[in-house]
C-alpha positions as CSV (number, residue, x, y, z in Angstrom):
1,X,122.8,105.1,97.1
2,X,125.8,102.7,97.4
3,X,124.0,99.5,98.9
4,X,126.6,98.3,101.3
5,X,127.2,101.5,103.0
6,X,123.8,101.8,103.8
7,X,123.5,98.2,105.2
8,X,126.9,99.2,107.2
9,X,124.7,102.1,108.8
10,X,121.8,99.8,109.0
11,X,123.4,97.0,110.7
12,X,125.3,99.0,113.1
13,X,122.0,101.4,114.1
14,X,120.1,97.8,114.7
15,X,123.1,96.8,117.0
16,X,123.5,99.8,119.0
17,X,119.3,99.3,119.3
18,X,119.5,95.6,120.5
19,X,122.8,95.0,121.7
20,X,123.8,91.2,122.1
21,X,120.3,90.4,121.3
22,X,120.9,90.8,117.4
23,X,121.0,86.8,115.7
24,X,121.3,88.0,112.5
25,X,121.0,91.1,109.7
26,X,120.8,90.5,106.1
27,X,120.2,91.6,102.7
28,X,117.5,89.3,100.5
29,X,115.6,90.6,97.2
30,X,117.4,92.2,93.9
31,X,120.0,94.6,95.7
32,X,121.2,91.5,97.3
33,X,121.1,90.2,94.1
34,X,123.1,92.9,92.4
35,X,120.0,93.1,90.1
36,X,118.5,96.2,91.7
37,X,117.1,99.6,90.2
38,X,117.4,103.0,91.6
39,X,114.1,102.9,92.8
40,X,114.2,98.7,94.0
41,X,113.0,98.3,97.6
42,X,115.5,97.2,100.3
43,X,114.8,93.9,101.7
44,X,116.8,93.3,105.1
45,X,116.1,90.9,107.8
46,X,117.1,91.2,111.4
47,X,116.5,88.7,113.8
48,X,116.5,88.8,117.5
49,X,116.9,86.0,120.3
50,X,113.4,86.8,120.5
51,X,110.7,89.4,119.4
52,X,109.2,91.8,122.0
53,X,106.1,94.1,122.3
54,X,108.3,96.6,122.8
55,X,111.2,96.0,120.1
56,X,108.5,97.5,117.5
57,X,108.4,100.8,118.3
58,X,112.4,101.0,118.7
59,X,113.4,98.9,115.2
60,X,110.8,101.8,114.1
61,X,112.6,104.4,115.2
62,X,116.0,102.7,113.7
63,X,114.5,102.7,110.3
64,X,113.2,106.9,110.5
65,X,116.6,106.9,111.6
66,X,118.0,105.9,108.1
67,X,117.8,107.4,104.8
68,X,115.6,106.2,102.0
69,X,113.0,104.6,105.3
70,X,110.4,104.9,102.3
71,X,112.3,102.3,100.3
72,X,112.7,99.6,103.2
73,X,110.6,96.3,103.7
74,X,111.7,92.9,105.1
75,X,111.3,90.4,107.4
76,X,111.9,90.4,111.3
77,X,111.4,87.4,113.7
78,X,112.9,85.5,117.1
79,X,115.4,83.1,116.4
80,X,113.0,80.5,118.0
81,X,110.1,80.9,115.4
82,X,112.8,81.5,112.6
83,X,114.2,77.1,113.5
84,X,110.3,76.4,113.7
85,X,109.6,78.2,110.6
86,X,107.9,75.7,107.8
87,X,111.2,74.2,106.2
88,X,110.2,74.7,102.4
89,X,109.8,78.8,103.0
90,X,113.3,78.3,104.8
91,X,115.6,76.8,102.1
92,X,114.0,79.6,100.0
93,X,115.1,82.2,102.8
94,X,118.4,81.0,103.9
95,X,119.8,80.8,100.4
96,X,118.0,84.2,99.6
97,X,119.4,86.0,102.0
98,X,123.2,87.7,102.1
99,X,123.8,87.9,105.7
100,X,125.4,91.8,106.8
101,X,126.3,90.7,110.8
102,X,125.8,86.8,112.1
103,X,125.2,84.3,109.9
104,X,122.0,81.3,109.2
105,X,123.5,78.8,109.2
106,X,122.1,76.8,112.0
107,X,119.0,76.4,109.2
108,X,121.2,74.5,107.6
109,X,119.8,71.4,109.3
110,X,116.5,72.3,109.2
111,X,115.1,71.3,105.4
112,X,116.4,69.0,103.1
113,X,115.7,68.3,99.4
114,X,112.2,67.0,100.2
115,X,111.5,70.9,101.1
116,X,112.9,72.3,97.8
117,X,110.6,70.3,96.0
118,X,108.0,70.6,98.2
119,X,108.8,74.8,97.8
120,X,108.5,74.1,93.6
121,X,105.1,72.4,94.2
122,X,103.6,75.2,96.6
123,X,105.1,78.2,93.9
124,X,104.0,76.4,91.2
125,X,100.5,75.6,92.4
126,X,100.5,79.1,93.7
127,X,101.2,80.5,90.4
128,X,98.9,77.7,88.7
129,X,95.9,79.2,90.8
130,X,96.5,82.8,90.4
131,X,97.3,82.4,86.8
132,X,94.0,80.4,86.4
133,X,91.6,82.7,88.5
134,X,93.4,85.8,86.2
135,X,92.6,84.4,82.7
136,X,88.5,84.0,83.7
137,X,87.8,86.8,86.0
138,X,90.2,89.6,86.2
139,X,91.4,89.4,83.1
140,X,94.7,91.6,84.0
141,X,98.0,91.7,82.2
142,X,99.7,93.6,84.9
143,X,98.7,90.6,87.3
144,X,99.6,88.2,84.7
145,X,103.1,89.5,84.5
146,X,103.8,89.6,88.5
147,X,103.3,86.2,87.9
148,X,105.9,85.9,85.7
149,X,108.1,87.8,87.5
150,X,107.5,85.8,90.3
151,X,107.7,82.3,88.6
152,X,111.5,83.2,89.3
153,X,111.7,81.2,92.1
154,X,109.7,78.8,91.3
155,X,112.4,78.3,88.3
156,X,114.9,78.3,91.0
157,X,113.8,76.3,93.2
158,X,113.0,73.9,90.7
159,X,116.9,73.8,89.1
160,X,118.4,73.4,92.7
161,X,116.2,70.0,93.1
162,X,117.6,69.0,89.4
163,X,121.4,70.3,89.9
164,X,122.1,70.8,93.6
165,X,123.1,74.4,92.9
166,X,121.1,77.3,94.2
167,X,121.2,80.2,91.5
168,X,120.8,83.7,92.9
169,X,120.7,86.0,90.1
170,X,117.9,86.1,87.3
171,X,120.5,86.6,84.4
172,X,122.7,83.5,85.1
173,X,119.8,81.2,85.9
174,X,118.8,83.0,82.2
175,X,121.3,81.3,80.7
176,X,121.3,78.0,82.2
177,X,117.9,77.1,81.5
178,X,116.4,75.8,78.5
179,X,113.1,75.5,76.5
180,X,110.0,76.9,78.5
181,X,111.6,77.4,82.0
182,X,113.8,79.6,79.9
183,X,110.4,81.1,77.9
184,X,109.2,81.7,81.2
185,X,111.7,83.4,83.0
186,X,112.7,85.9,79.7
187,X,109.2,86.3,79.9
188,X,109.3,87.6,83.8
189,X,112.0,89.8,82.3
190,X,109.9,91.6,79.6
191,X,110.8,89.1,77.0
192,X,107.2,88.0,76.5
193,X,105.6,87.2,72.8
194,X,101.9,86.9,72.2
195,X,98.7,88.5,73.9
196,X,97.1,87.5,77.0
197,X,95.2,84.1,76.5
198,X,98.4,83.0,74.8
199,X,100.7,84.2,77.9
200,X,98.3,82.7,80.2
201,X,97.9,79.6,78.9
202,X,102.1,79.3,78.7
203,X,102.1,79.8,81.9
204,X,99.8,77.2,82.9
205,X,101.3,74.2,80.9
206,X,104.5,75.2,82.9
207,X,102.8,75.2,86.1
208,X,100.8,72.0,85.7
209,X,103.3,70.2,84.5
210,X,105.6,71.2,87.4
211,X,103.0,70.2,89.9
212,X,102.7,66.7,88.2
213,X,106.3,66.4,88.7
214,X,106.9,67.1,92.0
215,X,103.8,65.2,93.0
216,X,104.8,63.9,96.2
């Protein structure tokens, strides 16, 4: 499956759908990352002016409409709850996202660099807890390495507050970063060396000493 002509079909079936009421569709996740598998879920967005009872059963219907339907996950929303939406999640989603028809950036003005770090202290914290709860009680590698996978953009989030430059795919922020940001994010990619306490415990330093840095 060639990923822009299905977002060409996707886009136009959501238009023909909603009309003038489409904001914005987009791309997010590793296709619009060009770091997708054959088998990598597609992430697209679509927001309206604003979200109806009755748009779910018709965007439903656009998606059976579509091939691979099994495959597609995303976000929807109104545009209104989109510009109220908590500003760290925002600069994480406008950058994240590769916008098919419209465009975001009206969100532009709604974080600034106090949300990027404030999005590097929620994901690390987030990853700090999980990570922490894993190594005592569940005890699961699978689990531990989603969190490595996900430290990702933590990682990223965390060189935009220290460069200004948002990095979108895994391999170039790869070579960019150093010492254990790097250790973690080769690990998210199946680099990893050592068992699980070892792994775990990695993981924490990097996470505790990111939320001791972006303390606000």
């Amino acid at each position: 499956m060639e990923i822009g002509n299905w977002m060409d079909g996707f886009a136009a079936a959501v238009r023909q759908a909603f009309g003038e009421r489409v904001y914005c569709i987009g791309l997010q996740g590793s296709r619009a990352r060009g770091e997708a598998t054959a088998d990598s879920d597609i992430d697209v967005v679509v927001i309206l002016d604003e979200w109806r009872e009755e748009d779910w059963p018709r965007y439903e219907a656009v998606l059976d409409s579509l091939p691979a339907r099994d495959r597609v996950c995303g976000f929807v929303s109104g545009r209104r709850e989109l510009l109220a939406w908590e500003p760290s999640e925002l600069f994480g989603f406008y950058y994240d996202t590769k916008p098919w028809y419209g465009d975001l950036e009206e969100l532009k003005t709604r974080f600034h660099m106090a949300d990027a770090r404030r999005a590097v202290r929620i994901g690390a914290c987030g990853i700090y807890h999980a990570c922490a709860h894993n190594r005592l009680h569940e005890k699961i590698e699978e689990m531990l390495r989603g969190l490595y996978k996900s430290a990702f953009f933590t990682l990223r989030a965390d060189y935009f507050c220290r460069t200004g430059k948002f990095i979108r795919k895994k391999s170039e922020l790869l070579s960019l970063l150093d010492g254990e940001g790097r250790e973690i994010l080769a690990a998210g990619l199946g680099d990893a060396d050592g068992g699980f306490a070892e792994q775990s415990e990695k993981l924490l330093r990097w996470a505790g000493s990111l939320i001791q840095t972006y303390t606000e």
